[in-house]
NUDOKE-678038 format. One record per residue (C-alpha): residue number from 0; y, z, x. Coordinates in steps of 0.2 Angstrom, whole numbers. Last residue first. Example, Ala and Ser with C-alpha at 12.3 -4.5 7.8 and 13.67 -1.06 7.14 Angstrom:
2
{r 1 {-5 36 68}}
{r 0 {-22 39 62}}
# end
This chain:
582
{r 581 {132 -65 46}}
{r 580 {140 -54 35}}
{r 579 {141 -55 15}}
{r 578 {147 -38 13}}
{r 577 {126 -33 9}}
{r 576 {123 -38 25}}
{r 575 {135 -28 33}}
{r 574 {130 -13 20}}
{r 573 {111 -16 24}}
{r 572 {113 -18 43}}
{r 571 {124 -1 44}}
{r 570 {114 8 32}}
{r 569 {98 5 43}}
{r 568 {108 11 58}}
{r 567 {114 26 52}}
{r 566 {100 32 44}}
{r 565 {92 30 60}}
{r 564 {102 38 70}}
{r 563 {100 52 59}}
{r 562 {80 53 56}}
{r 561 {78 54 74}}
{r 560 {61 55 74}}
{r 559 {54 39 81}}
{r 558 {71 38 92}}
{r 557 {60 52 102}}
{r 556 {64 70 103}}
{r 555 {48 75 89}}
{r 554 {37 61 101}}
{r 553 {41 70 116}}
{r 552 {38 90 108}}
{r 551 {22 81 101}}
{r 550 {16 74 118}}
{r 549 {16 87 129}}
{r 548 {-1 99 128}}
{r 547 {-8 83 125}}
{r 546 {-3 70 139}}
{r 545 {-5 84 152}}
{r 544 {-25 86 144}}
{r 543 {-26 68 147}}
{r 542 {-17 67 164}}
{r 541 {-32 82 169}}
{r 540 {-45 71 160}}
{r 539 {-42 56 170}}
{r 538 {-56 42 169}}
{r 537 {-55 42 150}}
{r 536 {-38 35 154}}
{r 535 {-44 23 167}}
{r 534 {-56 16 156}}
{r 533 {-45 16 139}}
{r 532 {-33 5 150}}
{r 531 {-46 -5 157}}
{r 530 {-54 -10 140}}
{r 529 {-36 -15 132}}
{r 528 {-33 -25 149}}
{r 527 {-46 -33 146}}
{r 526 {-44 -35 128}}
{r 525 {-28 -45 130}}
{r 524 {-8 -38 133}}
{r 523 {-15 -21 131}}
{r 522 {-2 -7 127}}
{r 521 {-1 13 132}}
{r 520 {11 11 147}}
{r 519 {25 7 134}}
{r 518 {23 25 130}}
{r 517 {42 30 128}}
{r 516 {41 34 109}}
{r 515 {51 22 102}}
{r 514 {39 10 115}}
{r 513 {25 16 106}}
{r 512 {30 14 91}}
{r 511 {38 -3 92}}
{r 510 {20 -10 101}}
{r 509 {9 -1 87}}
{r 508 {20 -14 76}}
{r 507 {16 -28 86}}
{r 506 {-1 -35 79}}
{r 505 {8 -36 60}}
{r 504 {23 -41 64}}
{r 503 {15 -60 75}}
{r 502 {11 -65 92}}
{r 501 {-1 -49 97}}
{r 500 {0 -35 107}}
{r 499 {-15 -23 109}}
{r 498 {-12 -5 107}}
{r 497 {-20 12 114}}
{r 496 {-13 27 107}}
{r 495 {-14 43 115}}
{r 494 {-16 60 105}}
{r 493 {-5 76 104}}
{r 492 {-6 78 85}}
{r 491 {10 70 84}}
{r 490 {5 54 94}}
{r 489 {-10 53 83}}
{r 488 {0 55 66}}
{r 487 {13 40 72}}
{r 486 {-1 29 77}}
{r 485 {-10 34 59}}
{r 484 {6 31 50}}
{r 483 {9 15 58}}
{r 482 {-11 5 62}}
{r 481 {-11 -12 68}}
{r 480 {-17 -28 60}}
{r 479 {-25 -39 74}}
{r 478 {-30 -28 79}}
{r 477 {-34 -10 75}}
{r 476 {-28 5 88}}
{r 475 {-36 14 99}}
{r 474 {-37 33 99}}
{r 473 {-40 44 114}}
{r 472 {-44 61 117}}
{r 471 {-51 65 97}}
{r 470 {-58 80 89}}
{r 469 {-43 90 86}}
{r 468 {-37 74 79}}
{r 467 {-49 77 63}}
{r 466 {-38 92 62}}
{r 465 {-26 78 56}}
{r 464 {-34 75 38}}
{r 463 {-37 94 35}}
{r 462 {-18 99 36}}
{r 461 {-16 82 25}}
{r 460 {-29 91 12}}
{r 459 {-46 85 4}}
{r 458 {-53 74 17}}
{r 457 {-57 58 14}}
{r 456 {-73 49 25}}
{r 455 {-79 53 43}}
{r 454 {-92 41 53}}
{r 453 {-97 46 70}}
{r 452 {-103 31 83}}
{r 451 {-113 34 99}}
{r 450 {-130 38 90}}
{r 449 {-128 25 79}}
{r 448 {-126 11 92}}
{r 447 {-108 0 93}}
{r 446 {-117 -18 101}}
{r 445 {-109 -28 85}}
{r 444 {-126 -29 75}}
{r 443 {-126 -12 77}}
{r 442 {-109 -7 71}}
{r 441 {-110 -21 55}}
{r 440 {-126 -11 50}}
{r 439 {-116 6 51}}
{r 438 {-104 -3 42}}
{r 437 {-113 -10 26}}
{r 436 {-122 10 26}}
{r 435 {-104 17 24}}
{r 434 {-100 6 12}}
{r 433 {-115 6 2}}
{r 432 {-111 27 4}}
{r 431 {-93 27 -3}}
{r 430 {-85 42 4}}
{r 429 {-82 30 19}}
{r 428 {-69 21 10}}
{r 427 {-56 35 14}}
{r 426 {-59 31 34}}
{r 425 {-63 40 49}}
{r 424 {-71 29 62}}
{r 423 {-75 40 80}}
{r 422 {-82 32 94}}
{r 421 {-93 41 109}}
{r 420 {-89 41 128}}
{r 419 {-107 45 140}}
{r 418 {-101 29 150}}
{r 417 {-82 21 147}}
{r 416 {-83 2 150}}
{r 415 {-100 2 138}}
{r 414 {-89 12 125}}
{r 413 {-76 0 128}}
{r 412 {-86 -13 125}}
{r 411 {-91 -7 107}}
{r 410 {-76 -5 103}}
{r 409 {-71 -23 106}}
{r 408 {-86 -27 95}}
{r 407 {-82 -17 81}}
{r 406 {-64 -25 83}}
{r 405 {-73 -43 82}}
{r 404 {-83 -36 65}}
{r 403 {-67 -33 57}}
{r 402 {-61 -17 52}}
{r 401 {-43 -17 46}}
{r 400 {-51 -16 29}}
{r 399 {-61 1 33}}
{r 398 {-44 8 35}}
{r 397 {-37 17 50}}
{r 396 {-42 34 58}}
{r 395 {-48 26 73}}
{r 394 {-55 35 88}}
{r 393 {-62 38 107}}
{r 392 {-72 54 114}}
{r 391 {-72 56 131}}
{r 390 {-88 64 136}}
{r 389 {-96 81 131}}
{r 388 {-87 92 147}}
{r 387 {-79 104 135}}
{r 386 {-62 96 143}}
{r 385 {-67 80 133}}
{r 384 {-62 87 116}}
{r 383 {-43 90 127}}
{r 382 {-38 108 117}}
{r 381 {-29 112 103}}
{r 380 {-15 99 92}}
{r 379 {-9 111 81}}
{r 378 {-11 110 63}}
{r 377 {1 100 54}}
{r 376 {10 109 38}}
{r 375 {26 101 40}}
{r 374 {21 82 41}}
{r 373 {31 72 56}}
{r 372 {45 62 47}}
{r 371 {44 46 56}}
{r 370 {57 33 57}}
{r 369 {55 14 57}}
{r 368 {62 -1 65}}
{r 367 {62 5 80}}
{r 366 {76 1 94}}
{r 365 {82 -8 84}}
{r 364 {84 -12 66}}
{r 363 {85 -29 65}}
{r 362 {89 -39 51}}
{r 361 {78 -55 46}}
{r 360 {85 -64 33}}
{r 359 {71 -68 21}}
{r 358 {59 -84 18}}
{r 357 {52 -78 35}}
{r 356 {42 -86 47}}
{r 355 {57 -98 56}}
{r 354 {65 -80 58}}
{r 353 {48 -74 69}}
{r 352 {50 -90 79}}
{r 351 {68 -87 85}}
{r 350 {71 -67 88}}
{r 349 {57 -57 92}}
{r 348 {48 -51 74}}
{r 347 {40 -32 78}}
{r 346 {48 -32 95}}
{r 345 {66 -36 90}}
{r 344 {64 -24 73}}
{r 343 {60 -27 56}}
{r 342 {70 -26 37}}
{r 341 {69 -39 26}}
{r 340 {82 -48 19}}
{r 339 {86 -60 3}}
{r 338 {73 -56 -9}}
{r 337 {75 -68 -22}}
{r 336 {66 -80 -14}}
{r 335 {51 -75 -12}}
{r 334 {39 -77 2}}
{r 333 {37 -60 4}}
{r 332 {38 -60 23}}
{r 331 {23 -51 32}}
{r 330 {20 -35 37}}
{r 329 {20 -25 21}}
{r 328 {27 -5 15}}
{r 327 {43 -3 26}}
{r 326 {54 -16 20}}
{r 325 {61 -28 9}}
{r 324 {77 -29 1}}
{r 323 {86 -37 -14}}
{r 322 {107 -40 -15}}
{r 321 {114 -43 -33}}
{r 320 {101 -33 -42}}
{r 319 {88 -40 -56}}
{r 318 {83 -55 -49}}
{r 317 {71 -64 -60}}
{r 316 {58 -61 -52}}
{r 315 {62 -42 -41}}
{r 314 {49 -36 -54}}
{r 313 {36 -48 -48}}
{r 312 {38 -42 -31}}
{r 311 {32 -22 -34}}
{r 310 {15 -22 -29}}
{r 309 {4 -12 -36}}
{r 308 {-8 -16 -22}}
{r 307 {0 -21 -8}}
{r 306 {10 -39 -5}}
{r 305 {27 -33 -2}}
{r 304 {26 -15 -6}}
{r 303 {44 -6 -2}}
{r 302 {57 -15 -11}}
{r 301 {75 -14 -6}}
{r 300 {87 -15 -22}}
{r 299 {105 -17 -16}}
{r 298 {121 -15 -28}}
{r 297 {113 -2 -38}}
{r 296 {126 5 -51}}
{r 295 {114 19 -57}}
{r 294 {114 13 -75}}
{r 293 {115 -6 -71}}
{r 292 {100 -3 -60}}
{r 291 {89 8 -70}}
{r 290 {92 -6 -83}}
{r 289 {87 -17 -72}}
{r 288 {70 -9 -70}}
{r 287 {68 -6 -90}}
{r 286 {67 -24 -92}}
{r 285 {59 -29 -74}}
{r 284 {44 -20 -81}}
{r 283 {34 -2 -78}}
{r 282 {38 7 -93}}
{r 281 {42 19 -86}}
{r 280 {49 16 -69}}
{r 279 {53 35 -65}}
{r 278 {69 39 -60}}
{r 277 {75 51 -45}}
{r 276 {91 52 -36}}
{r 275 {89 59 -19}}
{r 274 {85 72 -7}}
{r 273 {78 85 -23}}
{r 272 {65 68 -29}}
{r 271 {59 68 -10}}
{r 270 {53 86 -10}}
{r 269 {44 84 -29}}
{r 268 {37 67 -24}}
{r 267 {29 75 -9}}
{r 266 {24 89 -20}}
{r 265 {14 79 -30}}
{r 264 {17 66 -42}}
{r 263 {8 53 -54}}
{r 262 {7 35 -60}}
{r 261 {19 27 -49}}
{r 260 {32 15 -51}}
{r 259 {44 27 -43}}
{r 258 {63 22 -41}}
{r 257 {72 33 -30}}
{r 256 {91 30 -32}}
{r 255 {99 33 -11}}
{r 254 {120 35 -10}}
{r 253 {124 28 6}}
{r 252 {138 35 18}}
{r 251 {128 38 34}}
{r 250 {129 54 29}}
{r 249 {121 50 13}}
{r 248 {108 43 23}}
{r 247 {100 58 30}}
{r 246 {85 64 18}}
{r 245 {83 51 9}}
{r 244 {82 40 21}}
{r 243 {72 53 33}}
{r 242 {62 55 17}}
{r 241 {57 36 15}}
{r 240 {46 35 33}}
{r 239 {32 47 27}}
{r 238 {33 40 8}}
{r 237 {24 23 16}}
{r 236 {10 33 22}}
{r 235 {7 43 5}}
{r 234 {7 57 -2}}
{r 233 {20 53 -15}}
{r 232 {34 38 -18}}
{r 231 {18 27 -16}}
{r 230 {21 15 -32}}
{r 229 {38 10 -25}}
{r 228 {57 4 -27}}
{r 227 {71 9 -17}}
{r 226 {87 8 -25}}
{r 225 {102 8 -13}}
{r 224 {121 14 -21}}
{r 223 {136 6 -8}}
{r 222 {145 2 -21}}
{r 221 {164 5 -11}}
{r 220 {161 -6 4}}
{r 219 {158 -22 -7}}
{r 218 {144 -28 -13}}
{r 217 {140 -48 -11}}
{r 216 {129 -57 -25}}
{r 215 {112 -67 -22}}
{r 214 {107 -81 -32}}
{r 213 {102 -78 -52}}
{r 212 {105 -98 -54}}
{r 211 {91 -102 -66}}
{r 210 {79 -87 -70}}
{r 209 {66 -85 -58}}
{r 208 {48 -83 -68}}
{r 207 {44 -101 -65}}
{r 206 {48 -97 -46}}
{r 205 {32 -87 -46}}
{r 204 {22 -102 -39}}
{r 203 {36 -106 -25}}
{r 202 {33 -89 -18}}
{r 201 {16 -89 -18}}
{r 200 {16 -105 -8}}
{r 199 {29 -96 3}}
{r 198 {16 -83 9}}
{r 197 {0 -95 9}}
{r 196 {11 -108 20}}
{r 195 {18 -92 29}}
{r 194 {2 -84 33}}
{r 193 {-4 -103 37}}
{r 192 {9 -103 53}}
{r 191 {5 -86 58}}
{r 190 {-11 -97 64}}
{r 189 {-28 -84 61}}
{r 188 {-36 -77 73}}
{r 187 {-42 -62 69}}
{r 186 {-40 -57 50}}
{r 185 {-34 -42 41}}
{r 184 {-16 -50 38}}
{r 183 {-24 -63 32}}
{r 182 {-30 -51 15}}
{r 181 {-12 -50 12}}
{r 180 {-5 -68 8}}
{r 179 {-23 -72 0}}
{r 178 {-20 -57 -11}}
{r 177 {-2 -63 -17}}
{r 176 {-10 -83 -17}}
{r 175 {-24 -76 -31}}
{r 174 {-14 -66 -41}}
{r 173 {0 -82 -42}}
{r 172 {-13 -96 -46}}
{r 171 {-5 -111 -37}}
{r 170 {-22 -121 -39}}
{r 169 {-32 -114 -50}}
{r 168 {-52 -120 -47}}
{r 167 {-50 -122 -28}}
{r 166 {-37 -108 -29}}
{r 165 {-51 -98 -35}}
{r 164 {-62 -102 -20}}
{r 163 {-49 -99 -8}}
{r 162 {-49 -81 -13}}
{r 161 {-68 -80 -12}}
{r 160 {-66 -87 6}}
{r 159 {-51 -76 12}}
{r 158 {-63 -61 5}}
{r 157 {-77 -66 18}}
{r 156 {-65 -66 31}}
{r 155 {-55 -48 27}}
{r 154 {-75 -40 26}}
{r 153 {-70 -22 30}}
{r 152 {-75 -13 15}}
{r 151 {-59 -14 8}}
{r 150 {-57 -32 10}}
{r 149 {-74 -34 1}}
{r 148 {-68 -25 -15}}
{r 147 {-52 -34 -16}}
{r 146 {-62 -50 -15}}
{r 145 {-71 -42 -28}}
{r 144 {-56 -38 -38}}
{r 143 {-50 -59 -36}}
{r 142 {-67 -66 -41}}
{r 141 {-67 -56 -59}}
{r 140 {-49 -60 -63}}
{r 139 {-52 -79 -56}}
{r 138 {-66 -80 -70}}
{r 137 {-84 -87 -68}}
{r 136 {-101 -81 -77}}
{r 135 {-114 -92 -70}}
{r 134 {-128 -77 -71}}
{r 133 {-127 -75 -52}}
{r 132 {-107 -72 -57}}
{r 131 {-113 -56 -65}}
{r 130 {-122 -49 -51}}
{r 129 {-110 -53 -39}}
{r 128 {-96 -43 -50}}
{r 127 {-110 -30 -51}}
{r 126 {-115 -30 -31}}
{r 125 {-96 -31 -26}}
{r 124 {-90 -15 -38}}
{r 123 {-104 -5 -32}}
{r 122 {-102 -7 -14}}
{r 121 {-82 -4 -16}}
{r 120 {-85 13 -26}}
{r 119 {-67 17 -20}}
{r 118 {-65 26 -39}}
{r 117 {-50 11 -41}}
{r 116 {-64 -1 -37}}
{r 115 {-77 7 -46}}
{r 114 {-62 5 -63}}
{r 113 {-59 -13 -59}}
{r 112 {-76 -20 -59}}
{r 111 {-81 -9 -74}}
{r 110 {-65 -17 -84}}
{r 109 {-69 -33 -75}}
{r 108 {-89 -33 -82}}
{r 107 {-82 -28 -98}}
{r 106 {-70 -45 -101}}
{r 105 {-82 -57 -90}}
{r 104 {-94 -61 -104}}
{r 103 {-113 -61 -105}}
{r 102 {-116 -42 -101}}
{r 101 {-108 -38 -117}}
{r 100 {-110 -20 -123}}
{r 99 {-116 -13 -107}}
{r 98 {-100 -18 -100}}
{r 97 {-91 -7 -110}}
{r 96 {-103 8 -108}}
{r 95 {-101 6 -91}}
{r 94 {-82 7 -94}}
{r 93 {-83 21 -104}}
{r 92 {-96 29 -93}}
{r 91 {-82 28 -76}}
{r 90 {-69 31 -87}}
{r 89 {-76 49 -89}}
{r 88 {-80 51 -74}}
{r 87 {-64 47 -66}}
{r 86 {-56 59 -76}}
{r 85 {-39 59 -66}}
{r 84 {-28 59 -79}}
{r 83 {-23 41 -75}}
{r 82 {-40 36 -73}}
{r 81 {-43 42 -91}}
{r 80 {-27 31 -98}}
{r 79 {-34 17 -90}}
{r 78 {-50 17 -97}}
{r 77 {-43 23 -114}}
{r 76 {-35 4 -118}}
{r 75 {-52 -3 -116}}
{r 74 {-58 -1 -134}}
{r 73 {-42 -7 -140}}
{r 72 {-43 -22 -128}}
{r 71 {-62 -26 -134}}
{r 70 {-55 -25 -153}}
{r 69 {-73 -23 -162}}
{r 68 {-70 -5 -168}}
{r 67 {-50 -7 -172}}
{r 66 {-48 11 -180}}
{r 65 {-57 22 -169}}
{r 64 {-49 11 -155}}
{r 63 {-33 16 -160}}
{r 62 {-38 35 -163}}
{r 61 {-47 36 -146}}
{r 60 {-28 25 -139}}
{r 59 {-17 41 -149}}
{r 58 {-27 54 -140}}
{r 57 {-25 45 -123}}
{r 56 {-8 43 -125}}
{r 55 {-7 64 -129}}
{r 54 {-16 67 -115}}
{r 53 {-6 56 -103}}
{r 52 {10 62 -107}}
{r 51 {20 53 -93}}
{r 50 {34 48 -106}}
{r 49 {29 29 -106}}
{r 48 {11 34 -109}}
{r 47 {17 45 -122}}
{r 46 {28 31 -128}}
{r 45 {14 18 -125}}
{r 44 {-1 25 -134}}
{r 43 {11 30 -148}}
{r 42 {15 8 -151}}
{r 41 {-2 7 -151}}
{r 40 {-7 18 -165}}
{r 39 {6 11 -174}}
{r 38 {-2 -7 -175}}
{r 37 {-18 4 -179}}
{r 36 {-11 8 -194}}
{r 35 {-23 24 -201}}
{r 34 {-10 35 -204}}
{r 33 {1 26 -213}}
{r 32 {15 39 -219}}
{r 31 {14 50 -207}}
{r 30 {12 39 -195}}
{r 29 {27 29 -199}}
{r 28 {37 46 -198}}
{r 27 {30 49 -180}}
{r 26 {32 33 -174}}
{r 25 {51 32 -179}}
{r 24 {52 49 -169}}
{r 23 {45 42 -153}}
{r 22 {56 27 -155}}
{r 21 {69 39 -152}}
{r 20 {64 50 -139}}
{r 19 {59 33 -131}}
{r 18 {76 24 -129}}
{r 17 {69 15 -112}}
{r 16 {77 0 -119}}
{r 15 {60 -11 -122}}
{r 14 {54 3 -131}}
{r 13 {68 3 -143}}
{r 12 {65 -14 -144}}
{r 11 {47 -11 -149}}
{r 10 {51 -1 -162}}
{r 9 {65 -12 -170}}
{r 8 {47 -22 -168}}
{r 7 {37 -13 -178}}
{r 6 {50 -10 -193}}
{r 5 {52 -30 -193}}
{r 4 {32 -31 -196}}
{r 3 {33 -21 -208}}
{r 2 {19 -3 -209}}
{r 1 {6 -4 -222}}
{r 0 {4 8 -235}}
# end
């Protein structure tokens, strides 16, 4: 008996609402009665999904596609499902398998693309997507996960290239312009004044989405409710500078709503959802996002993503609360303009030209526009490495996508200004051994030789992650796109930063930390002095060892972590904003 139409989409409303209990009881009548409607099928694949019952999606999508045997997207559906439970194996072969099937189309070859990518098989993804468009396949899908593919192996430039490429095709293509925007970040040399052009050209593309005359509202004293919306609301570097928010600002007199796009929690999540309201953005969709907001009262909604994978944005498109934030998460303006502010600092974006870059208001959060919550279960930070008398040993723990060969070359200098010194690159995309072999090629070619050069992928644990540090005298930072979480991580495991300054947010964010923690004697203004300042630390290993056995306690006294002050501060410029001030 075949399921109506009109039944299936009272469904879907209910869907639409967030009402899932219910239209998880309609489903099961239906299926009772038609067992083998596929249309049904679907409709349990996304309230279990919905529901965070990954297993019991997955089992309605095997049925679905049992039932659908030449649907491509039924087919697909368990491949995200299967990453979801973290059975990365197992979407792995169905994807292949995919792929297999119909090596002359795009559809398969993106599924398999898509799933290496999100195993951090980066090598493998670029070599099959570049296999595939060698047979004169084309699609801006395809083109745009291998330039995701290349950016995280460390080749920014190459991946501006593929970018451009698709535009060339599709002018204004919004995927295309959103990656673009972030992928110059990663690039030396580039004119802040194309960031912007790229930035607000993605901006005036999504404008189609923006419903006509959803401007900004004013709040008033009395609704101070805050929503802060992000996929990384778990281990993750950007949840390290929520929890002081949650954590404090209620005493600044905000009421903090958590609102997780993501697919999965740990204890992180667990420990942030007790400091404040929790909901999880399922289904993940401006729908069920303003309702979340009209519920909680939400009077400013302050994205955390920008740019980033999973980005949030298009959700803020149309507006869905009066007053809409960025911050924390991306370096760069939106480009949007339904997000009205963006929260930075007088060093990050100086006032004058930084404002003229941003298609938000700019609000300055100083001294530091961020603050660190230092992880519990740290080790301790143990002796000077060089102290054992093997030579000083330099490192970066940032990712491979901040890598550019001009920074392999700067290192290698440094090595050459620093006799008997040694580099270490830890990085999650090292797990991946074409990766791992592209960069050790990229370091010899740069001066960087093997025997001078360590390479550490993932560890399994956070505790495990920063014993790396035990290993390291002095780390350097990325440039022109600077490290946060791992400057913040190195200062508390007792080790030096060195910085270079740039002219834009994203090369002078190393430059607000250390200065938040009183270390301004730690930043280059050129590579020169970058190369003299690693030489003349190196150079003293007694200061080094003092630096060590001293630095954690300054850093935990520091504005960095004074998750109070801060609280108070970041609620101040929100609510003043928020009241309409200037």
């Amino acid at each position: 008996m075949a399921v109506s139409p009109t039944k299936l989409e009272e469904i879907a409303r209910l869907l639409e609402q967030g009402r899932l209990a219910q239209a998880e009881a309609e489903l099961s009548k239906l299926a009772r009665i038609s067992p083998g409607d596929a249309n049904v099928a679907g409709l349990q694949v996304m309230v279990f999904a919905r529901s965070g019952r990954t297993e019991q999606a997955l089992f309605a999508a095997e049925r679905r596609a049992a039932l659908l045997p030449g649907d491509f997207a039924a087919q697909a559906a368990p491949v995200d499902l299967l990453l979801g439970a973290g059975r990365k194996a197992e979407a792995l072969d169905r994807a292949r398998r995919l792929f297999e099937r119909d090596k002359s189309g795009s559809r398969g070859a993106l599924v398999y693309a898509s799933v290496l990518l999100h195993s951090g098989r980066l090598g493998e993804a670029n070599r099959l997507i570049q296999e595939v468009e060698s047979r004169g396949v084309r699609s801006s899908d395809l083109s745009g996960t291998r330039a995701s593919a290349l950016l995280g192996m460390g080749h920014a430039a190459e991946a501006v290239g593929v970018l451009e490429q698709i535009l060339a095709r599709e002018p204004g293509h919004p995927s295309a312009l959103g990656l673009l925007a972030m992928t110059l970040n990663y690039v030396p040399g580039v004119d802040p004044a194309r960031q912007f052009e790229i930035h607000r050209a993605y901006g005036d593309a999504m404008k189609r989405f923006s419903a006509p005359g959803a401007g900004r509202g004013t709040i008033s004293a009395g609704e101070m409710t805050v929503g802060l919306l992000s996929s990384d609301l778990h281990e993750h570097s950007v949840a390290r500078f929520v929890e002081p928010i949650a954590r404090y600002a209620a005493q600044a007199g905000v009421r903090i709503v958590l609102i997780s796009m993501g697919t999965y929690s740990d204890a992180t999540s667990k420990r942030l959802a007790q400091l404040a309201k929790w909901h999880d953005l399922r289904p993940v969709g401006a729908a069920r996002l303003a309702q979340i907001v009209r519920e909680e009262k939400i009077g400013v909604l302050v994205e955390l993503g920008g740019h980033t994978t999973n980005s949030p944005l298009p959700l803020l498109i149309p507006r869905v609360a009066p007053v809409q934030g960025t911050a924390i998460g991306y370096p760069n303006t939106t480009g949007l303009g339904t997000v009205d502010f963006r929260l930075v600092d007088s060093i990050t974006d100086p006032p004058g030209a930084s404002d003229g870059r941003a298609t938000e208001r700019l609000l300055r959060l100083d001294p530091c526009f961020l603050c660190f919550q230092p992880p519990e279960d740290a080790p301790d930070p143990g002796a000077l490495p060089a102290a054992s008398g093997g030579g000083v040993t330099f490192g970066s723990f940032n990712a491979l996508s901040k890598v550019s060969d001009e920074l392999l070359a700067d290192w290698a200098e440094l090595l050459r200004r620093v006799p008997g010194s040694r580099f270490v690159i830890k990085a999650p995309a090292l797990e991946d051994e074409p990766t791992r072999r592209d960069l050790l090629s990229r370091a010899e070619r740069a001066g960087l030789p093997g025997d001078r050069l360590e390479l550490i992928g993932r560890k399994a644990t956070m505790r495990e992650h920063l014993a790396c540090y035990q290993a390291i005298d002095i780390a350097v930072d990325t440039y022109p796109y600077h490290g946060t979480t791992t400057t913040c991580e190195a200062l508390w495991m007792g080790v030096p930063v060195l910085t270079r300054e740039g002219d834009r947010h994203a090369s002078r964010v190393g430059v607000s930390l250390l200065r938040a923690v009183g270390a301004p004697e730690w930043i280059a203004r050129d590579r020169e002095e970058l190369f003299a300042l690693g030489a003349s630390l190196a150079g003293d290993l007694v200061a080094l060892a003092k630096i060590r056995a001293e630095l954690r306690e300054r850093v935990r006294r520091s504005v960095l972590c004074d998750g109070l002050a801060y609280a108070h501060r970041w609620a101040g410029a929100i609510r003043g904003f928020a009241a309409g001030a200037p």
